[in-house]
C-alpha positions as CSV (number, residue, x, y, z in Angstrom):
1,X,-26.6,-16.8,-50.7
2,X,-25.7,-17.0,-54.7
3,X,-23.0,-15.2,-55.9
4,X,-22.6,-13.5,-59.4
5,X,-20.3,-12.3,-61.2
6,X,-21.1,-9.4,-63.6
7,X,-18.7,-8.1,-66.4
8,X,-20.2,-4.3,-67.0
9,X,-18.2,-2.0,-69.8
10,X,-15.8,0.4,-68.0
11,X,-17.8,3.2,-70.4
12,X,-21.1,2.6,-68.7
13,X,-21.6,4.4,-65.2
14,X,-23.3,2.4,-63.4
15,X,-21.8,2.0,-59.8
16,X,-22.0,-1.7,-58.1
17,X,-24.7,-0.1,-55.8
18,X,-26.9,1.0,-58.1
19,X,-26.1,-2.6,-60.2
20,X,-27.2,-4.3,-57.3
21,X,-30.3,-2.2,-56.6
22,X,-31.8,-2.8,-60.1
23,X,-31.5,-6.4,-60.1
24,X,-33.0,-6.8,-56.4
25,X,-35.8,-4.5,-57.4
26,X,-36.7,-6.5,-60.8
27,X,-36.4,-9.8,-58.6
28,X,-38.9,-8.0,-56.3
29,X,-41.0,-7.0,-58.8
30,X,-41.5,-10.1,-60.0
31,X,-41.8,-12.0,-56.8
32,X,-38.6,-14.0,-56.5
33,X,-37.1,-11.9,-53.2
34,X,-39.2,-10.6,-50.7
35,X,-39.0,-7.3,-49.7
36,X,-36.8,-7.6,-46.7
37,X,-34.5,-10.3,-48.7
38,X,-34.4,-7.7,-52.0
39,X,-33.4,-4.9,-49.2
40,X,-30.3,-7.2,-47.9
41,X,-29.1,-7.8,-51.1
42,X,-28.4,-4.0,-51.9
43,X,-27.4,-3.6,-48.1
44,X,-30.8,-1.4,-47.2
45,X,-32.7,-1.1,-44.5
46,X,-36.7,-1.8,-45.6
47,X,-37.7,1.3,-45.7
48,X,-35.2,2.9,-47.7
49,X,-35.5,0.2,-50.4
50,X,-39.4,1.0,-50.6
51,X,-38.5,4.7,-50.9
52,X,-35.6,3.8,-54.0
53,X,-38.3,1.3,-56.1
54,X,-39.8,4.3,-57.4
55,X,-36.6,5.2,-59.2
56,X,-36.0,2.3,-61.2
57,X,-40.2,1.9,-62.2
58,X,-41.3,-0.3,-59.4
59,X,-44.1,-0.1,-57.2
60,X,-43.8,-1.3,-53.9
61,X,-47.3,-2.5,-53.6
62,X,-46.5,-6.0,-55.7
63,X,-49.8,-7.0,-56.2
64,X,-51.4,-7.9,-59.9
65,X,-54.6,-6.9,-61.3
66,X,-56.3,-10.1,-60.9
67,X,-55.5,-9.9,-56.9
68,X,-56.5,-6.7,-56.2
69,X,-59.8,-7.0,-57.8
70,X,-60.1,-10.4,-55.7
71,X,-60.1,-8.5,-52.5
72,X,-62.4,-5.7,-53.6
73,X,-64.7,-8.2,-54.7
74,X,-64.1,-10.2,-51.3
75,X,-64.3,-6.9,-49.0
76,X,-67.8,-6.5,-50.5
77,X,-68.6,-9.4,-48.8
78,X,-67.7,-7.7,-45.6
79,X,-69.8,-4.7,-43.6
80,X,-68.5,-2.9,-40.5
């Protein structure tokens, strides 16, 4: 694992924590850690990451525009 070093103003509060969960969330968000590598990194279990994305705008279902309408388009493809 990459470390990095991070020089924050002593006037902002902004605990290492909550430092650490808005980076692995952005990284998430835009597909560079997967969700059980972006949960490590802040030192949470899965589930408990997916419950804190909401807070910091991120959906837990990373999937783009284009994707989803692929599938629908594919699951019409498809009868039961």
């Amino acid at each position: 694992m990459k470390t990095l070093k991070i020089n924050i103003p002593d006037t902002v509060d902004f605990d290492d924590k909550e430092a650490l969960m808005a980076i692995a969330a952005r990284l998430y968000e835009k597909g560079k850690l997967s969700l059980g590598q972006a949960a490590d990194v802040v030192g949470m279990s899965k589930a408990s990451f997916i419950d804190a994305l909401g807070d910091y705008g991120v959906s837990f279902f990373n999937y783009s525009v284009s994707d989803l309408e692929r599938d629908v388009e594919n699951g019409k493809n498809y009868t039961l």
